[in-house]
C-alpha positions in Angstrom: -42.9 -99.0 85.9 -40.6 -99.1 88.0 -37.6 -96.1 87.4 -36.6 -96.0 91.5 -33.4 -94.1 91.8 -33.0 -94.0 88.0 -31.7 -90.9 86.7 -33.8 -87.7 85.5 -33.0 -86.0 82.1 -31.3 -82.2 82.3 -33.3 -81.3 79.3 -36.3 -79.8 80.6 -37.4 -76.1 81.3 -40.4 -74.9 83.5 -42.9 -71.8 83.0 -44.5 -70.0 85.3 -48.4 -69.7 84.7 -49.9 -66.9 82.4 -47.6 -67.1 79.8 -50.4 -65.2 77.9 -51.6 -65.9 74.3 -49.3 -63.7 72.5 -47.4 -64.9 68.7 -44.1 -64.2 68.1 -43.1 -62.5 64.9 -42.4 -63.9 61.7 -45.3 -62.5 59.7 -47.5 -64.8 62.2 -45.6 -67.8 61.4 -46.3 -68.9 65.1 -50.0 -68.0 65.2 -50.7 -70.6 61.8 -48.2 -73.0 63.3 -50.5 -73.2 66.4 -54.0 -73.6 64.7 -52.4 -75.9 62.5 -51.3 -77.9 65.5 -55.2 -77.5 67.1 -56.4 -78.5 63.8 -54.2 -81.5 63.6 -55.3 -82.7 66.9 -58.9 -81.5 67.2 -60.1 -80.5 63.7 -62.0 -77.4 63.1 -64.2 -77.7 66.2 -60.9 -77.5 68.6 -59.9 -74.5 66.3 -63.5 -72.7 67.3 -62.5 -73.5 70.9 -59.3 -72.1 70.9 -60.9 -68.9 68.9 -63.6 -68.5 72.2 -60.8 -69.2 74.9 -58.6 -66.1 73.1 -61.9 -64.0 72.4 -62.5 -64.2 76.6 -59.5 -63.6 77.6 -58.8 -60.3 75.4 -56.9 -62.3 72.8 -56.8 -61.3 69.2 -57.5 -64.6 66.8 -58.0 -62.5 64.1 -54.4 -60.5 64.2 -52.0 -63.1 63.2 -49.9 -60.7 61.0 -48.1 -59.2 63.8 -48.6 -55.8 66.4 -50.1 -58.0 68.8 -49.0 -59.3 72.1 -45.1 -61.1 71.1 -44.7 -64.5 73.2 -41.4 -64.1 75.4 -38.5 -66.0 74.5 -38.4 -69.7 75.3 -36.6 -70.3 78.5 -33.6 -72.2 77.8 -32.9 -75.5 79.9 -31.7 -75.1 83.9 -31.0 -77.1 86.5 -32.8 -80.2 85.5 -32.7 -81.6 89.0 -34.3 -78.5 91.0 -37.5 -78.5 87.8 -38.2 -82.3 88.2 -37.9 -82.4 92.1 -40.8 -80.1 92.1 -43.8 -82.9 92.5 -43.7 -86.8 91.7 -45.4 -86.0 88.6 -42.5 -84.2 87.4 -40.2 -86.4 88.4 -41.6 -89.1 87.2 -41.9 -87.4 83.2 -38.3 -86.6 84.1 -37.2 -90.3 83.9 -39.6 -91.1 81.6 -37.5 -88.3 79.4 -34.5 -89.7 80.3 -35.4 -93.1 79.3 -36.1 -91.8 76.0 -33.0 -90.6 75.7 -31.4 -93.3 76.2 -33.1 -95.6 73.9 -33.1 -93.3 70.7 -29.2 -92.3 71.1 -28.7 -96.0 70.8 -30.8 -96.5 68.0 -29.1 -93.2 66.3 -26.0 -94.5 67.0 -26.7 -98.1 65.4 -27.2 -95.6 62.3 -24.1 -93.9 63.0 -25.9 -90.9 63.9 -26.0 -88.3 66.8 -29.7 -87.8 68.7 -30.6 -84.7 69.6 -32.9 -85.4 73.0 -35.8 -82.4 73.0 -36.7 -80.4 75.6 -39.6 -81.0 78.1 -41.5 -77.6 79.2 -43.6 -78.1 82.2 -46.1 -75.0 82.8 -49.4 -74.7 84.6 -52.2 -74.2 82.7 -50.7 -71.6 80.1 -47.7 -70.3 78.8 -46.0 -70.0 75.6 -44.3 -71.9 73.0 -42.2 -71.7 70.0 -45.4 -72.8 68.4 -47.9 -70.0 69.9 -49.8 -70.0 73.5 -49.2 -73.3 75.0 -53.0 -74.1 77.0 -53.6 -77.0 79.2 -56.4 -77.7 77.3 -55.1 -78.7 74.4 -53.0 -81.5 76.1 -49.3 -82.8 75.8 -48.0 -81.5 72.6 -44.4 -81.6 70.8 -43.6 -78.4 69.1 -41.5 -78.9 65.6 -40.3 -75.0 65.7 -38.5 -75.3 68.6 -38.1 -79.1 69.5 -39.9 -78.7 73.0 -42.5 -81.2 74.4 -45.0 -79.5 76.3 -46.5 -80.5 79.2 -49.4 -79.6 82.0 -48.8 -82.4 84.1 -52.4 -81.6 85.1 -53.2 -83.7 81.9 -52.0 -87.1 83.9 -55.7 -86.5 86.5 -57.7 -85.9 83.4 -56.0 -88.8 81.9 -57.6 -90.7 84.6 -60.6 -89.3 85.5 -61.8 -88.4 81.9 -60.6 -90.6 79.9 -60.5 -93.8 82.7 -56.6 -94.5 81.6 -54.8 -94.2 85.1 -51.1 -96.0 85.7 -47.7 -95.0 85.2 -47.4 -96.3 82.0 -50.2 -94.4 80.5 -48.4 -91.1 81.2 -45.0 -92.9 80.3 -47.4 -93.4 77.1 -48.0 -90.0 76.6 -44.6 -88.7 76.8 -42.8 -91.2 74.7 -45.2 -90.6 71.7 -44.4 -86.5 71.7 -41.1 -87.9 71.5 -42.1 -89.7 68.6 -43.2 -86.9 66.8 -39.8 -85.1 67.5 -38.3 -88.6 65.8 -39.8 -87.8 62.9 -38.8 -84.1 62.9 -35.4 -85.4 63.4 -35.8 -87.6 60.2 -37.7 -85.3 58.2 -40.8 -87.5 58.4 -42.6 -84.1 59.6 -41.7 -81.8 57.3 -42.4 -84.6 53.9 -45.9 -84.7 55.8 -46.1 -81.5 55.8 -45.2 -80.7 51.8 -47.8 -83.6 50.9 -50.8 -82.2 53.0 -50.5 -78.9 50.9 -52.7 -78.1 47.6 -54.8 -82.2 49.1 -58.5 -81.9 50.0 -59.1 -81.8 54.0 -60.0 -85.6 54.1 -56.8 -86.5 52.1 -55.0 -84.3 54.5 -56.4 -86.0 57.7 -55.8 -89.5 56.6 -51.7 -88.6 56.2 -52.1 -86.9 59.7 -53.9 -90.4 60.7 -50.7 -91.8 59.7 -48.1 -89.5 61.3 -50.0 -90.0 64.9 -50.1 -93.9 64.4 -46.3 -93.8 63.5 -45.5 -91.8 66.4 -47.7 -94.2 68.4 -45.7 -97.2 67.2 -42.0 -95.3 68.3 -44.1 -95.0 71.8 -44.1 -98.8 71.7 -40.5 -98.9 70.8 -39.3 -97.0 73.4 -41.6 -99.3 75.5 -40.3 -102.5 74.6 -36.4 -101.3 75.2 -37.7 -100.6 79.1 -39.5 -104.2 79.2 -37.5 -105.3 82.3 -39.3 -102.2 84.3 -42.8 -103.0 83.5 -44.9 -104.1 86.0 -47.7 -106.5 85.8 -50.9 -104.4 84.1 -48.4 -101.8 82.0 -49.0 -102.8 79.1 -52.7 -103.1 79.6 -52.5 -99.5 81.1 -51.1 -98.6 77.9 -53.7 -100.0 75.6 -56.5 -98.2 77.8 -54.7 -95.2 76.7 -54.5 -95.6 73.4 -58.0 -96.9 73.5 -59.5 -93.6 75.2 -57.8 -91.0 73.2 -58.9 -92.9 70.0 -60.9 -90.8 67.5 -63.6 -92.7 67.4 -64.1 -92.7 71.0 -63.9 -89.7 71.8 -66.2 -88.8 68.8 -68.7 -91.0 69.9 -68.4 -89.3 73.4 -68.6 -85.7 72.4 -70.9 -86.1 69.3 -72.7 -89.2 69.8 -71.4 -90.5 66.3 -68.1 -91.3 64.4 -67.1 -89.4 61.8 -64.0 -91.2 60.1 -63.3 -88.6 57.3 -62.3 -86.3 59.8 -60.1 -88.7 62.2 -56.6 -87.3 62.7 -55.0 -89.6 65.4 -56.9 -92.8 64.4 -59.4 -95.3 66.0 -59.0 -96.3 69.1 -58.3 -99.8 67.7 -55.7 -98.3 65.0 -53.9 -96.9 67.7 -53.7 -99.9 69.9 -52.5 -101.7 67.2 -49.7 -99.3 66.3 -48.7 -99.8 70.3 -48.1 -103.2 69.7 -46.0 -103.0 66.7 -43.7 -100.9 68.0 -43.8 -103.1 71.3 -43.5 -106.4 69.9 -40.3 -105.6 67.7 -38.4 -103.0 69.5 -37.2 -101.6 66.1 -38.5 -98.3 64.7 -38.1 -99.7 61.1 -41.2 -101.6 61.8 -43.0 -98.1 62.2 -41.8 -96.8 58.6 -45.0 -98.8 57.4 -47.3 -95.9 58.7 -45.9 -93.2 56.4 -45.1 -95.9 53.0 -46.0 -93.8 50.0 -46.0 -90.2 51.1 
Protein backbone atom coordinates (compact mmCIF):
# COMPACT_ATOMS: atom_id res chain seq x y z
CA UNK A 1 0.00 0.00 0.00
CA UNK A 2 1.22 2.88 -0.68
CA UNK A 3 0.15 5.89 2.15
CA UNK A 4 3.59 8.08 1.41
CA UNK A 5 3.19 11.46 2.91
CA UNK A 6 -0.53 10.70 3.75
CA UNK A 7 -1.65 11.91 6.93
CA UNK A 8 -1.58 9.97 10.36
CA UNK A 9 -4.75 9.95 12.66
CA UNK A 10 -4.59 12.05 16.26
CA UNK A 11 -6.59 9.40 17.83
CA UNK A 12 -4.14 7.23 19.29
CA UNK A 13 -2.59 6.84 22.83
CA UNK A 14 0.63 4.87 23.83
CA UNK A 15 1.41 2.77 27.20
CA UNK A 16 4.42 2.21 28.57
CA UNK A 17 5.14 -1.60 29.30
CA UNK A 18 3.95 -3.35 32.57
CA UNK A 19 0.69 -2.02 32.70
CA UNK A 20 0.16 -5.03 35.18
CA UNK A 21 -2.96 -7.33 35.20
CA UNK A 22 -5.03 -5.37 37.55
CA UNK A 23 -9.36 -4.94 36.94
CA UNK A 24 -10.87 -1.88 37.49
CA UNK A 25 -13.90 -1.77 39.64
CA UNK A 26 -17.35 -2.19 38.88
CA UNK A 27 -18.06 -5.37 40.79
CA UNK A 28 -15.41 -6.98 38.30
CA UNK A 29 -17.21 -5.92 35.31
CA UNK A 30 -13.64 -5.56 33.62
CA UNK A 31 -12.22 -8.89 34.71
CA UNK A 32 -15.62 -10.93 32.95
CA UNK A 33 -15.39 -8.44 30.07
CA UNK A 34 -11.82 -9.71 29.46
CA UNK A 35 -12.30 -13.59 29.69
CA UNK A 36 -15.23 -13.06 27.71
CA UNK A 37 -13.09 -11.35 25.08
CA UNK A 38 -10.23 -14.42 25.45
CA UNK A 39 -13.06 -16.79 25.27
CA UNK A 40 -14.46 -15.15 22.14
CA UNK A 41 -11.23 -15.36 20.47
CA UNK A 42 -9.60 -18.47 21.84
CA UNK A 43 -12.30 -20.56 23.62
CA UNK A 44 -11.76 -22.10 26.92
CA UNK A 45 -8.20 -23.26 26.22
CA UNK A 46 -7.03 -19.42 25.69
CA UNK A 47 -9.07 -18.74 28.94
CA UNK A 48 -6.66 -21.56 30.85
CA UNK A 49 -3.68 -19.69 29.27
CA UNK A 50 -4.56 -16.50 30.43
CA UNK A 51 -5.37 -18.15 34.05
CA UNK A 52 -1.37 -19.61 34.03
CA UNK A 53 0.11 -16.27 32.56
CA UNK A 54 -1.81 -14.36 35.78
CA UNK A 55 -1.03 -17.34 38.28
CA UNK A 56 3.00 -16.65 37.34
CA UNK A 57 3.11 -13.39 37.52
CA UNK A 58 1.27 -13.00 41.03
CA UNK A 59 -2.08 -12.29 39.48
CA UNK A 60 -5.25 -13.17 41.11
CA UNK A 61 -7.79 -15.00 38.41
CA UNK A 62 -9.89 -16.00 41.01
CA UNK A 63 -10.62 -12.30 42.61
CA UNK A 64 -12.74 -10.76 40.13
CA UNK A 65 -15.07 -9.10 42.64
CA UNK A 66 -12.85 -6.38 43.48
CA UNK A 67 -9.75 -5.60 46.41
CA UNK A 68 -7.30 -6.55 43.93
CA UNK A 69 -4.80 -4.65 41.95
CA UNK A 70 -7.25 -1.54 40.01
CA UNK A 71 -6.01 -0.98 36.27
CA UNK A 72 -4.95 2.82 35.96
CA UNK A 73 -7.00 5.08 34.10
CA UNK A 74 -6.87 4.87 30.30
CA UNK A 75 -4.57 7.57 28.99
CA UNK A 76 -6.44 9.87 27.03
CA UNK A 77 -5.29 10.76 23.37
CA UNK A 78 -1.84 13.15 22.86
CA UNK A 79 0.02 14.34 20.42
CA UNK A 80 -0.78 11.91 17.63
CA UNK A 81 2.25 12.88 15.65
CA UNK A 82 5.04 12.41 18.43
CA UNK A 83 3.15 8.43 19.28
CA UNK A 84 3.19 7.44 15.57
CA UNK A 85 6.74 8.86 14.71
CA UNK A 86 8.02 6.45 17.17
CA UNK A 87 8.85 3.38 14.56
CA UNK A 88 7.50 2.65 10.86
CA UNK A 89 5.28 0.22 12.43
CA UNK A 90 3.50 2.79 14.17
CA UNK A 91 3.38 5.01 11.61
CA UNK A 92 2.27 2.98 9.28
CA UNK A 93 -1.12 1.69 11.75
CA UNK A 94 -1.28 5.43 12.07
CA UNK A 95 -2.40 5.99 8.43
CA UNK A 96 -3.86 2.86 8.23
CA UNK A 97 -6.22 4.54 11.26
CA UNK A 98 -6.56 7.44 9.52
CA UNK A 99 -7.72 5.84 6.39
CA UNK A 100 -10.30 4.36 8.35
CA UNK A 101 -11.45 7.31 9.35
CA UNK A 102 -11.94 8.64 6.48
CA UNK A 103 -13.91 6.02 4.81
CA UNK A 104 -16.48 5.41 7.65
CA UNK A 105 -17.30 9.29 8.23
CA UNK A 106 -18.24 9.20 4.66
CA UNK A 107 -20.31 6.25 4.81
CA UNK A 108 -21.87 7.81 8.21
CA UNK A 109 -22.43 10.80 6.58
CA UNK A 110 -24.23 9.17 3.47
CA UNK A 111 -26.60 7.99 6.55
CA UNK A 112 -26.74 11.41 7.79
CA UNK A 113 -24.81 10.41 10.73
CA UNK A 114 -21.65 11.50 12.74
CA UNK A 115 -18.60 8.65 13.13
CA UNK A 116 -17.03 8.53 16.11
CA UNK A 117 -13.27 7.33 14.98
CA UNK A 118 -11.82 4.91 18.09
CA UNK A 119 -8.77 5.20 19.60
CA UNK A 120 -5.59 3.19 18.82
CA UNK A 121 -3.42 2.12 22.13
CA UNK A 122 0.00 0.99 21.23
CA UNK A 123 1.83 -0.78 24.31
CA UNK A 124 4.65 -3.26 24.48
CA UNK A 125 3.80 -6.46 25.59
CA UNK A 126 1.31 -5.50 28.49
CA UNK A 127 -0.69 -2.91 29.74
CA UNK A 128 -4.18 -2.20 30.59
CA UNK A 129 -7.42 -1.67 28.99
CA UNK A 130 -10.88 -0.54 29.64
CA UNK A 131 -11.50 -4.21 29.07
CA UNK A 132 -8.91 -5.70 31.75
CA UNK A 133 -4.87 -6.43 31.20
CA UNK A 134 -4.18 -5.86 27.64
CA UNK A 135 -1.23 -8.91 26.77
CA UNK A 136 0.62 -9.18 23.65
CA UNK A 137 -0.35 -12.50 23.46
CA UNK A 138 -3.65 -12.26 22.91
CA UNK A 139 -3.17 -10.17 19.71
CA UNK A 140 -4.89 -6.98 18.26
CA UNK A 141 -8.11 -6.53 20.06
CA UNK A 142 -10.93 -3.75 19.94
CA UNK A 143 -12.33 -3.07 23.34
CA UNK A 144 -16.32 -2.17 23.34
CA UNK A 145 -16.00 -0.55 27.10
CA UNK A 146 -13.94 2.01 26.11
CA UNK A 147 -13.81 2.14 22.16
CA UNK A 148 -9.92 1.56 22.00
CA UNK A 149 -8.14 -0.78 19.53
CA UNK A 150 -5.27 -2.27 21.04
CA UNK A 151 -2.26 -2.92 19.61
CA UNK A 152 1.45 -4.75 20.25
CA UNK A 153 2.75 -3.87 17.00
CA UNK A 154 5.00 -6.90 17.92
CA UNK A 155 1.93 -8.86 16.50
CA UNK A 156 2.95 -7.58 12.69
CA UNK A 157 6.67 -10.16 13.13
CA UNK A 158 4.52 -12.92 14.43
CA UNK A 159 2.06 -12.18 11.68
CA UNK A 160 4.82 -13.09 9.49
CA UNK A 161 6.91 -15.49 10.90
CA UNK A 162 4.02 -17.59 12.55
CA UNK A 163 1.44 -17.37 10.66
CA UNK A 164 3.51 -16.82 7.06
CA UNK A 165 1.18 -13.60 6.23
CA UNK A 166 3.85 -10.85 5.72
CA UNK A 167 2.94 -7.38 3.58
CA UNK A 168 1.54 -4.19 4.34
CA UNK A 169 -1.72 -5.03 3.71
CA UNK A 170 -1.96 -7.91 6.04
CA UNK A 171 -1.37 -5.52 9.01
CA UNK A 172 -3.59 -2.87 7.17
CA UNK A 173 -5.89 -6.12 7.49
CA UNK A 174 -5.66 -6.49 10.96
CA UNK A 175 -6.36 -3.04 11.94
CA UNK A 176 -9.30 -2.27 9.67
CA UNK A 177 -11.26 -5.39 11.05
CA UNK A 178 -10.84 -4.09 14.96
CA UNK A 179 -12.30 -1.23 13.37
CA UNK A 180 -14.99 -3.33 12.31
CA UNK A 181 -15.84 -4.46 15.40
CA UNK A 182 -16.09 -0.82 16.81
CA UNK A 183 -18.62 -0.40 13.56
CA UNK A 184 -20.75 -2.62 15.04
CA UNK A 185 -20.58 -1.16 18.53
CA UNK A 186 -21.29 1.98 16.96
CA UNK A 187 -24.60 0.37 15.40
CA UNK A 188 -25.42 -1.78 18.21
CA UNK A 189 -24.61 -4.90 16.27
CA UNK A 190 -22.41 -5.79 19.45
CA UNK A 191 -24.40 -5.35 22.11
CA UNK A 192 -27.86 -7.38 20.04
CA UNK A 193 -24.88 -10.17 19.83
CA UNK A 194 -24.37 -9.89 23.01
CA UNK A 195 -28.29 -10.16 24.43
CA UNK A 196 -28.73 -13.28 22.04
CA UNK A 197 -25.57 -15.26 23.22
CA UNK A 198 -27.07 -15.19 26.76
CA UNK A 199 -29.32 -18.13 28.40
CA UNK A 200 -27.87 -20.21 24.26
CA UNK A 201 -25.76 -23.45 24.70
CA UNK A 202 -21.84 -22.77 24.05
CA UNK A 203 -22.10 -24.10 20.38
CA UNK A 204 -25.10 -21.77 19.62
CA UNK A 205 -23.07 -19.02 21.20
CA UNK A 206 -19.97 -19.59 19.07
CA UNK A 207 -21.68 -19.89 15.82
CA UNK A 208 -23.22 -16.02 16.44
CA UNK A 209 -19.55 -15.11 17.46
CA UNK A 210 -18.62 -16.88 13.96
CA UNK A 211 -20.84 -14.43 12.54
CA UNK A 212 -19.79 -11.14 14.28
CA UNK A 213 -15.91 -11.88 13.25
CA UNK A 214 -16.91 -12.68 9.58
CA UNK A 215 -18.99 -9.31 9.56
CA UNK A 216 -16.19 -7.47 10.90
CA UNK A 217 -13.99 -9.26 8.29
CA UNK A 218 -16.27 -8.12 5.50
CA UNK A 219 -16.15 -4.02 6.81
CA UNK A 220 -12.13 -4.90 6.61
CA UNK A 221 -12.77 -5.45 2.94
CA UNK A 222 -14.85 -2.33 2.71
CA UNK A 223 -12.54 -0.15 3.96
CA UNK A 224 -10.22 -1.99 1.54
CA UNK A 225 -11.95 -1.49 -1.48
CA UNK A 226 -12.45 2.52 -0.72
CA UNK A 227 -8.26 2.59 -0.70
CA UNK A 228 -8.12 0.45 -4.09
CA UNK A 229 -6.13 3.19 -5.89
CA UNK A 230 -3.14 2.54 -3.18
CA UNK A 231 -2.94 -1.13 -3.48
CA UNK A 232 -0.03 -2.47 -4.94
CA UNK A 233 0.37 -5.56 -6.96
CA UNK A 234 0.11 -8.74 -4.37
CA UNK A 235 -2.23 -6.73 -1.61
CA UNK A 236 -4.94 -8.30 -1.96
CA UNK A 237 -3.30 -11.71 -2.08
CA UNK A 238 -1.37 -10.57 1.16
CA UNK A 239 -4.77 -10.13 2.50
CA UNK A 240 -6.26 -13.42 1.78
CA UNK A 241 -3.06 -15.16 3.35
CA UNK A 242 -4.14 -13.42 6.29
CA UNK A 243 -7.41 -14.31 6.53
CA UNK A 244 -6.36 -17.80 5.49
CA UNK A 245 -3.69 -18.20 8.60
CA UNK A 246 -5.78 -16.90 11.34
CA UNK A 247 -8.66 -19.13 10.21
CA UNK A 248 -10.09 -21.53 12.83
CA UNK A 249 -9.58 -24.29 11.24
CA UNK A 250 -6.03 -23.68 10.57
CA UNK A 251 -4.93 -22.83 13.40
CA UNK A 252 -6.81 -25.82 15.01
CA UNK A 253 -5.30 -28.09 12.80
CA UNK A 254 -1.82 -26.55 13.79
CA UNK A 255 -2.18 -26.59 17.51
CA UNK A 256 -4.43 -29.76 17.87
CA UNK A 257 -3.79 -31.72 14.88
CA UNK A 258 -7.73 -31.72 14.23
CA UNK A 259 -10.69 -29.34 13.47
CA UNK A 260 -13.15 -28.94 15.80
CA UNK A 261 -16.02 -26.73 14.11
CA UNK A 262 -18.48 -26.57 17.08
CA UNK A 263 -16.09 -24.55 18.83
CA UNK A 264 -14.96 -22.07 15.83
CA UNK A 265 -15.42 -18.44 16.89
CA UNK A 266 -13.76 -16.47 13.95
CA UNK A 267 -14.56 -18.97 11.21
CA UNK A 268 -12.57 -21.18 8.58
CA UNK A 269 -10.02 -19.94 7.01
CA UNK A 270 -12.07 -20.23 3.79
CA UNK A 271 -15.28 -18.36 5.54
CA UNK A 272 -13.11 -15.70 6.29
CA UNK A 273 -11.52 -15.14 2.94
CA UNK A 274 -14.73 -15.08 1.58
CA UNK A 275 -16.06 -12.46 3.91
CA UNK A 276 -12.79 -10.35 2.57
CA UNK A 277 -14.09 -10.46 -0.69
CA UNK A 278 -17.56 -9.33 -0.06
CA UNK A 279 -16.78 -6.51 1.51
CA UNK A 280 -13.93 -5.86 -1.27
CA UNK A 281 -15.89 -6.46 -4.17
CA UNK A 282 -18.80 -4.01 -3.27
CA UNK A 283 -17.36 -1.35 -1.18
CA UNK A 284 -20.69 -0.97 0.72
CA UNK A 285 -21.07 -2.21 4.33
CA UNK A 286 -24.80 -3.16 3.57
CA UNK A 287 -23.46 -6.09 1.86
CA UNK A 288 -21.94 -7.24 5.29
CA UNK A 289 -25.52 -7.08 7.18
CA UNK A 290 -25.86 -10.68 5.69
CA UNK A 291 -23.52 -12.07 8.42
CA UNK A 292 -25.68 -11.13 11.40
CA UNK A 293 -29.50 -11.70 9.35
CA UNK A 294 -31.69 -13.23 12.04
CA UNK A 295 -30.09 -12.46 15.32
Amino acid sequence: MRFGGRRESDNVESQSGGGGLGFGGGGGGGASMLFGLVFSRFGIGGVLVLFLIMYFIGGSPLGLTGGGEQAGPAPKAGSGQSVCATDPARRFSCQVLASTEDAWNGFFQAQGRQYQPPVLVFYPGSGNSGCGAAQAAMGPFYCPADHRIYLDTSFFDELARRYAAPGDFAQAYVIAHEVGHHIQALTGVEQRLRRAQGGVSEEESNALQVRMELQADCYAGVWAAHERNIMEPGDIEEGMTAAAAIGDDTLQRASRGRVVPESFTHGSSAQRQQALQRGLQGGNPAACDAYLEGT
